[in-house]
N, C-alpha and C positions, 0 to 999 in steps of 0.2 A: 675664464672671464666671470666675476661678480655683477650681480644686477641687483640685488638689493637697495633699494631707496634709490636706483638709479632712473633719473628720468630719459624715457627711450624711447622714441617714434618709429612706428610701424609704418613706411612708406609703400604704400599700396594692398590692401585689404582682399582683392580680386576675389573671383567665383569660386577658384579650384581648390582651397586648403590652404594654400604654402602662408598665407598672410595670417588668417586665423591660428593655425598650428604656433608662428613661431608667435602670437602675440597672447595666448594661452600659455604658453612656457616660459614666456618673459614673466606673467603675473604668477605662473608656480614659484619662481624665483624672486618676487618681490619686488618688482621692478613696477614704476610709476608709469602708465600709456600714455601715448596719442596715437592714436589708430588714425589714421588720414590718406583718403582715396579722392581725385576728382571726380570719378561716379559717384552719382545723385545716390542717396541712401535707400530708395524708391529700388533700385537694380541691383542693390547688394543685398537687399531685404533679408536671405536666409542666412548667409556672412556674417552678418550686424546680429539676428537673431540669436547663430548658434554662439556667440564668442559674446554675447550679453550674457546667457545661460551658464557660461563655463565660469563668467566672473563671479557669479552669482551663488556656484558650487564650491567658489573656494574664496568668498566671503569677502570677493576683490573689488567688490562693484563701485566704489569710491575715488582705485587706483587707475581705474579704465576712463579713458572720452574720447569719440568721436568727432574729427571733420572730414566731413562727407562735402562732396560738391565743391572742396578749393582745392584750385591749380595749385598754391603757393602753399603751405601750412604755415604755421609759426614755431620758429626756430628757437625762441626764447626758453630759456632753463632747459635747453637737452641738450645730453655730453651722447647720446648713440644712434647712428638710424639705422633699423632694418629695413633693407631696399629690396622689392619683390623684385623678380629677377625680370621682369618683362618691363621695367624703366630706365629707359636707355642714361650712358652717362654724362649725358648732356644734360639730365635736367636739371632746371631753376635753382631746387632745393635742395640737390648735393652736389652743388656749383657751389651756391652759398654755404655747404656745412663744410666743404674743405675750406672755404676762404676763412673761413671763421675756427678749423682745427677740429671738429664733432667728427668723430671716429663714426666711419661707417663697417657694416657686416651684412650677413643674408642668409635666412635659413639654414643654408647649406650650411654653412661654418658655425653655426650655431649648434646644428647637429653634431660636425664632424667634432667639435672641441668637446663635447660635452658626452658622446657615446664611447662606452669603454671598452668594446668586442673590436672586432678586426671590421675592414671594410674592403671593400673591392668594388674601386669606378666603372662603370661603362657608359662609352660614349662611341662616338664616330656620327655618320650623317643620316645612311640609313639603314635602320637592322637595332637601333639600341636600346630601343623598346622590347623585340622578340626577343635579345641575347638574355635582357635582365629578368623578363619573364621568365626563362627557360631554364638559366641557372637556379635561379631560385626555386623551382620546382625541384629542378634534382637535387639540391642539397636539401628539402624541406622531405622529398621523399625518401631519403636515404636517413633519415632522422637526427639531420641538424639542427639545431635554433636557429633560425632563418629571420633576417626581416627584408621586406620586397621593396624599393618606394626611389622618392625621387621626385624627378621629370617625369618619369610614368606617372603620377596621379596621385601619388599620396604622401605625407609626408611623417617620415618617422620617428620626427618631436613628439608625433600623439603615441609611439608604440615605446613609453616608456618601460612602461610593465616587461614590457619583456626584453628589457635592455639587458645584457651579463657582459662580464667578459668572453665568455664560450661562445655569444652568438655571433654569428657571421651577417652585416648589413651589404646589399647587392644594390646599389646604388647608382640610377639612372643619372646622367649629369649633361645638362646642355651645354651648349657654348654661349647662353647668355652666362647661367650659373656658374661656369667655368673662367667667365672673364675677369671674377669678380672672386675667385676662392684664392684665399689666402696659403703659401706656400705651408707647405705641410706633407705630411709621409704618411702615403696608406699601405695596408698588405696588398694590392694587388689592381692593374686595370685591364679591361678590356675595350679594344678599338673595334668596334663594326667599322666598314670601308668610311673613309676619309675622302669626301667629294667636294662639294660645291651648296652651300645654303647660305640663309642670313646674311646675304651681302648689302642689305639695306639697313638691317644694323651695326654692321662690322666692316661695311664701305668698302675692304679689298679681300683680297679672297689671301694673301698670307694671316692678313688679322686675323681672319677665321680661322683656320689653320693653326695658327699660334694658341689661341683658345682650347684647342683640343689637344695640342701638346704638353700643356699643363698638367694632364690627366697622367700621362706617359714621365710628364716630369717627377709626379706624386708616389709612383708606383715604387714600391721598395724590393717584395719579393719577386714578382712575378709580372711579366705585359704580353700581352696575346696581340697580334694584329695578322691578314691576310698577310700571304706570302708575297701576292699580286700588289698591295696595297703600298707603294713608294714614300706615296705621304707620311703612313705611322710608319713606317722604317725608320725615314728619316730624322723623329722625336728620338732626341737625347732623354735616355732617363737611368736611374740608378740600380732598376730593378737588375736582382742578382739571376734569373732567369726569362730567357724571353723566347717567345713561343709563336709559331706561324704555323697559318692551315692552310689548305687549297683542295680544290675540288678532285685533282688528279696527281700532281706534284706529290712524290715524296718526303714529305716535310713531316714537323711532327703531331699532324691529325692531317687526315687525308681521305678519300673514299677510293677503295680498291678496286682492282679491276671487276672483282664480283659485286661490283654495288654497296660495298660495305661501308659507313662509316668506320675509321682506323684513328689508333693512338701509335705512334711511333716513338713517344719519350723514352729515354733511358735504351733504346734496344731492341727487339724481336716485336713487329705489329701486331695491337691487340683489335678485334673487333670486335666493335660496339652493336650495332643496330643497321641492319640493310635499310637503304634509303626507301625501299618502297614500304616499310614498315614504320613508316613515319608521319603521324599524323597533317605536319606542316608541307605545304607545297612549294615547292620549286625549288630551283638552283639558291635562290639566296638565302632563303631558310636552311640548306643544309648547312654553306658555309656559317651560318648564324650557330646551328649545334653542334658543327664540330670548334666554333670557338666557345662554346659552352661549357665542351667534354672539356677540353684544354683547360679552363677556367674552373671545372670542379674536381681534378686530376691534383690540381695545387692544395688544396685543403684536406688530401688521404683519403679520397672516394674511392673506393673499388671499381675497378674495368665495368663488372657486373651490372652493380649499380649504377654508373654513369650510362651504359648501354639500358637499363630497361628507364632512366628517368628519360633521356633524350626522345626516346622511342616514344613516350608513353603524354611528352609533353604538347600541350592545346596550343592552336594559334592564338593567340590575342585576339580580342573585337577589333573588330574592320581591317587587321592585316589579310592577304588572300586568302580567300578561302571560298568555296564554293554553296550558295543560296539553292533551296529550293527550284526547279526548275519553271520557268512562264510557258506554262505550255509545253512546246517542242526546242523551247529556247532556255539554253542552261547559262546562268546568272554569277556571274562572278563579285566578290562586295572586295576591295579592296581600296576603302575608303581612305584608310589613315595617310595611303601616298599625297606627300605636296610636295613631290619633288617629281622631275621628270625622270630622271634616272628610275627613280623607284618602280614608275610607270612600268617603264621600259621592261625593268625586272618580273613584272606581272604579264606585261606582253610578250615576252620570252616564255616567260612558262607556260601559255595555253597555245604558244605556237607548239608544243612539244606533247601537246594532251592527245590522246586519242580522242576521234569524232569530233574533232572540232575542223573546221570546215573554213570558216568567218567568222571573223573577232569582230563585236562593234563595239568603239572604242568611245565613253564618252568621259570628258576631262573639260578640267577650265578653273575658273576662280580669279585669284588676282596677281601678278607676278613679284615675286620678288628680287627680280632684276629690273634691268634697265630694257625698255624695249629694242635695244639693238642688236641686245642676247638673245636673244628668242631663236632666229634661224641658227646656233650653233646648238640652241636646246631641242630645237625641231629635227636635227640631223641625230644628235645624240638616241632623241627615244625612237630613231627607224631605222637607224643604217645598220645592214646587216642582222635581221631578223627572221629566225626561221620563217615565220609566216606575217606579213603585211597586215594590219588589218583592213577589212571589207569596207570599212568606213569609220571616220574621228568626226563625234559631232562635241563642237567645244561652246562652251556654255561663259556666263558672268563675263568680269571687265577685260578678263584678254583673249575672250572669243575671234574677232577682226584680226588683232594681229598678230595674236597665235595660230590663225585659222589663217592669214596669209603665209607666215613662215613655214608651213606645210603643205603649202599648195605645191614646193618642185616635189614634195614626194613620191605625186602622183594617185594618190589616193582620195578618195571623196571625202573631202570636209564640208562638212554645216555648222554653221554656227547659230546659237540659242541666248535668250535672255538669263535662264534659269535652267539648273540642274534636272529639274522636273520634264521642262519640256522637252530639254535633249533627250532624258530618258523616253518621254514616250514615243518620237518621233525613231530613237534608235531601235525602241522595241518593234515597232510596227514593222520595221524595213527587217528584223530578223526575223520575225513571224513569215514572212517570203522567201527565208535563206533556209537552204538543206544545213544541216549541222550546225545554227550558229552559236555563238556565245556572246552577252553582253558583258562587259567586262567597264565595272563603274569604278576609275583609277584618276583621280583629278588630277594629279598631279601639280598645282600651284596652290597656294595659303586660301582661305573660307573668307574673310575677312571683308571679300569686298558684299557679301552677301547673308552672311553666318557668324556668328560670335564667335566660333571657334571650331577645328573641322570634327570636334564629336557633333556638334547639334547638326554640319551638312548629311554626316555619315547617317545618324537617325531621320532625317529626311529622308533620305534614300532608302532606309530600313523599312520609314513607314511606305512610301511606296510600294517598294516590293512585298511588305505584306498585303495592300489592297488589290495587287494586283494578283498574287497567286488566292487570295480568294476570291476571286472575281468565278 
């Protein structure tokens, strides 16, 4: 795609990168802006800042303008809009650009058209954060050309420099991004588990579904998903091999009966990394790196090396991970969950810790269902749990009747205004509890309280710094 002298709106500027990235790379390419967000230019300040500075280094500041603060933009003289991925396809202004025929794109297809190395998607509901992190580690420590980005946080229109054909791009991909990516062939995807989110943008839960098939449709060489996972199974895709793990199941990446991570490809099982050698906790972080191993097995890693990157690779911020202890009370930060399932996964694993005794479980935010889901989401994150937690104190707008839909649990629910005060009230009651653990897993979107769940997750961080210097 040509952008020279093309004029192209940038539809939605946001906090994170992805608007800035692709609207610096439109003006590398000579392309005419309109940068236009309904956030006041007052709350994009650094956005507006940095991508003023980038015109200004490449002599562009003429081809750039901002509107800031309108619903609607003006559609007049632009043939392209870049659409951030977080505006639904309902709105106003690419209602109007199909009726009127203005080709739309997104980041992501900006990228994918324009990088000349191989790629490999990962998606699924929850895990595709730790999958993308972890590959990329072990292909970056095995001494690949590596690029990280995406949905994670960054976006790889700014890692020109180090664009080849040799390197290999591990690319986070949502199912907003996914709705919207144009049909095309990558070398490779990865599915983390296939559940249930975004049904208030995607309305039914096959749409969702559908979105993530895409990814499985893309994939040419090679598709990874759980063996357990029905949903990716059942994506039609072309890829010429296709790969399943499980926790025990003989399949081909697997943990053995001596605790080992195992590769089964081709033949005779190789062991990788005993699971208790592994920096990441719990059950779903395993299945996260043996779909990793699978994933860096395709690009001619050695056993060796896949086994000491796996082993050697860091959780993410805010996936589980164990804080500082409050006193006699040890602290669990698994902030990035906004999903119950995910919860769940984190309340599984500290039912399985030694010395832990009493889980106090504090969660809440705002739902992204319909409040009549909630009691099938309240059975989900309890039923059948090695250990119950001691108490759910649920905080923000679905405290009431998330904190109802838990009540046949039979466990003591509280409900709070704010994440804070649940925290202090769950701490106090564990400071009286022999062995307990707090375990901070929200489990539903920030939104109603939070800009987005990193600034909840540092809320929580700052707490628990004031509190362990206390």
């Amino acid at each position: 795609m040509k952008f020279a002298n093309r004029r192209v709106l940038v539809l939605g500027l946001g906090r994170f990168g992805g608007g800035r990235a692709a609207a610096k790379f439109l003006l590398e390419e000579g392309a005419d802006l309109v940068v236009a967000d309904r956030a006041e230019a007052s709350s994009l300040e650094d956005s507006v800042r940095r991508l003023t500075a980038d015109a200004r280094d490449l002599n562009a500041e003429s081809r750039l303008r901002f509107e800031l603060g309108v619903a609607e933009p003006e559609l007049s003289g632009v043939d392209l809009v870049v659409v951030n991925p977080a505006i639904p396809g309902g709105h106003p202004t690419l209602r109007t650009a199909e009726e009127v025929g203005i080709e739309q794109t997104q980041e992501l297809d900006l990228f994918l058209d324009a990088f000349p190395g191989r790629v490999i998607l990962v998606t699924g509901t929850n895990g595709k954060s730790s999958i993308t992190s972890a590959l990329g580690f072990v292909l970056r420590t095995a001494g690949r050309p590596t690029l990280i980005g995406g949905n994670i946080g960054h976006s790889l229109l700014e890692d020109r420099n180090q664009w080849s054909e040799d390197a290999i791009a591990v690319l986070e991909v949502s199912s907003f991004q996914l709705e919207r990516m144009r049909e095309r062939s990558v070398f490779g995807a990865v599915l983390a588990p296939v559940t249930v989110d975004h049904l208030d943008r995607h309305g039914t839960l096959e749409n969702y579904r559908a979105t993530k098939a895409r990814a499985a449709k893309a994939a040419e060489i090679f598709l990874v998903h759980g063996a357990d996972d029905q949903v990716a199974a059942s994506f039609e895709s072309p890829a010429r091999h296709r790969f399943t793990h499980a926790e025990t199941d003989r399949v081909d990446a697997f943990v053995d009966e001596a605790g080992f991570l195992s590769l089964a490809t081709g033949g005779k099982p190789r062991r990788l990394a005993h699971r208790d050698a592994l920096r990441r906790l719990g059950n779903a972080q395993v299945r996260n790196l043996l779909a990793t191993a699978l994933a860096a097995e395709q690009v001619d890693l050695p056993t060796k090396r896949i086994g000491l990157g796996i082993a050697q690779a860091e959780p993410l911020p805010y996936r589980l991970r164990e804080l500082r202890p409050i006193g006699r009370v040890r602290v669990f930060d698994d902030s990035v969950a906004t999903s119950v399932l995910a919860s769940r996964a984190a309340l599984e694993t500290l039912g399985t810790q030694p010395r832990i005794a009493a889980i106090h479980w504090v969660t809440g935010g705002v739902a992204k269902c319909e409040p009549d889901a909630l009691p099938a989401l309240a059975r989900q994150a309890l039923e059948g749990l090695p250990c119950k937690p001691a108490r759910i104190a649920v905080f923000g707008r679905v405290g009431e009747t998330f904190g109802a839909a838990l009540a046949p649990s039979g466990v003591r629910v509280t409900t709070h205004a704010s994440p804070i005060e649940a925290l202090e009230e769950s701490l106090a009651e564990a400071r009286e509890t022999a062995s307990a653990a707090l375990l901070f897993s929200p489990a539903f979107a920030s939104f109603d309280q939070f800009p987005n769940f990193e600034a909840r997750a540092k809320s929580f961080l700052t707490w628990h710094r004031e509190r362990t210097a206390d």
